[in-house]
C-alpha positions as CSV (number, residue, x, y, z in Angstrom):
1,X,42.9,-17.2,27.3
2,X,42.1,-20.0,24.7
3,X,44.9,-21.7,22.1
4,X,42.4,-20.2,19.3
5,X,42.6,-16.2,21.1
6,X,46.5,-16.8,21.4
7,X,46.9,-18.0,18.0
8,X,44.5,-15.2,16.6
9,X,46.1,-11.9,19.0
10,X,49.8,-13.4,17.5
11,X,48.4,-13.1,14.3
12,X,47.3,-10.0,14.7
13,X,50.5,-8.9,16.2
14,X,52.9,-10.3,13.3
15,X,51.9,-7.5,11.3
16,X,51.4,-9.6,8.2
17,X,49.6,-8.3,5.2
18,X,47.8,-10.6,2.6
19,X,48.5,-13.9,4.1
20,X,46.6,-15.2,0.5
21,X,49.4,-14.0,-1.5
22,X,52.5,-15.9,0.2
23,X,49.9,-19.3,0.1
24,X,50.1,-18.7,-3.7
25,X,53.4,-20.1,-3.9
26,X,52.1,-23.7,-2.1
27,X,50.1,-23.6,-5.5
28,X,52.8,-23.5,-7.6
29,X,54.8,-26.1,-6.3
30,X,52.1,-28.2,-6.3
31,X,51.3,-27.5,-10.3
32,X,54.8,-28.1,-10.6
33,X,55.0,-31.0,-9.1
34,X,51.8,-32.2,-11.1
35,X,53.9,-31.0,-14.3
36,X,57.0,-33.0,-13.6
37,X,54.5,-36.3,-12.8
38,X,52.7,-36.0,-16.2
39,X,56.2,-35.7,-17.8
40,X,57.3,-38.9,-16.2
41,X,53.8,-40.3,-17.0
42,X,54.0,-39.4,-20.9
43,X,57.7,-41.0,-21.3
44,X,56.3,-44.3,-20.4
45,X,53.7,-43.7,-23.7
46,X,54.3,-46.3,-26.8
47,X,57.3,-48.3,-24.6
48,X,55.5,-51.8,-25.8
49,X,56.2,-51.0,-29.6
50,X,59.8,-49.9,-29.2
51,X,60.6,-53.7,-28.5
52,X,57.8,-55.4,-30.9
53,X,59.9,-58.2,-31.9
54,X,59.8,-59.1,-28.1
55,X,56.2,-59.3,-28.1
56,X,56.2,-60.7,-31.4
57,X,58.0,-63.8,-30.0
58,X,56.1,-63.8,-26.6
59,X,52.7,-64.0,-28.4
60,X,53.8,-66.7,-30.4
61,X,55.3,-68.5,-27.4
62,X,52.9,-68.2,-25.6
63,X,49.9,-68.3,-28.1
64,X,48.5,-71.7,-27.2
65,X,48.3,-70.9,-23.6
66,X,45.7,-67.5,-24.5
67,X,43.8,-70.1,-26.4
68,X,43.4,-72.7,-23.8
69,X,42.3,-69.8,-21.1
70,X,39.8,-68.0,-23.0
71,X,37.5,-71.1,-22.6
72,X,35.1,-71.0,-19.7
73,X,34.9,-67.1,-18.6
C-alpha cells in the first residue's frame, strides 16, 4: 500500500463525520487573531499629536536642516 491509501483507509476508519465543521474553529482563531492585531494597530492612531509640543520644538530645531535638504531632489 501507498502513504496516500494508508492515510485515506485510517480516515475512513476514524469514523469522523463533517471534518468541515471542526476546521471552522481554525477560522475563528484566525479572525480573532486579525481582531486583536487591528486593536493593537488602531491604539497607535493620533500618538504624534498627544505630544505636539515635542514636535513643536523638533520642527523648530531642526527647521533649517528641512530647508537645506529639500534642495536638489
Amino acid at each position: 500500500m501507498t502513504l496516500a491509501s494508508l492515510v485515506a483507509l485510517a480516515a475512513e476508519e476514524s469514523g469522523h463525520g463533517n471534518v468541515a465543521l471542526e476546521t471552522v474553529v481554525f477560522g475563528i482563531i484566525a479572525i480573532a487573531v486579525f481582531g486583536v492585531l487591528a486593536l493593537v494597530t488602531l491604539s497607535y492612531r493620533n500618538v504624534a499629536n498627544r505630544h505636539s509640543h515635542k514636535a513643536e520644538a523638533y520642527a523648530a530645531k531642526h527647521a533649517n536642516d528641512v530647508q537645506q535638504a529639500g534642495h536638489g531632489h
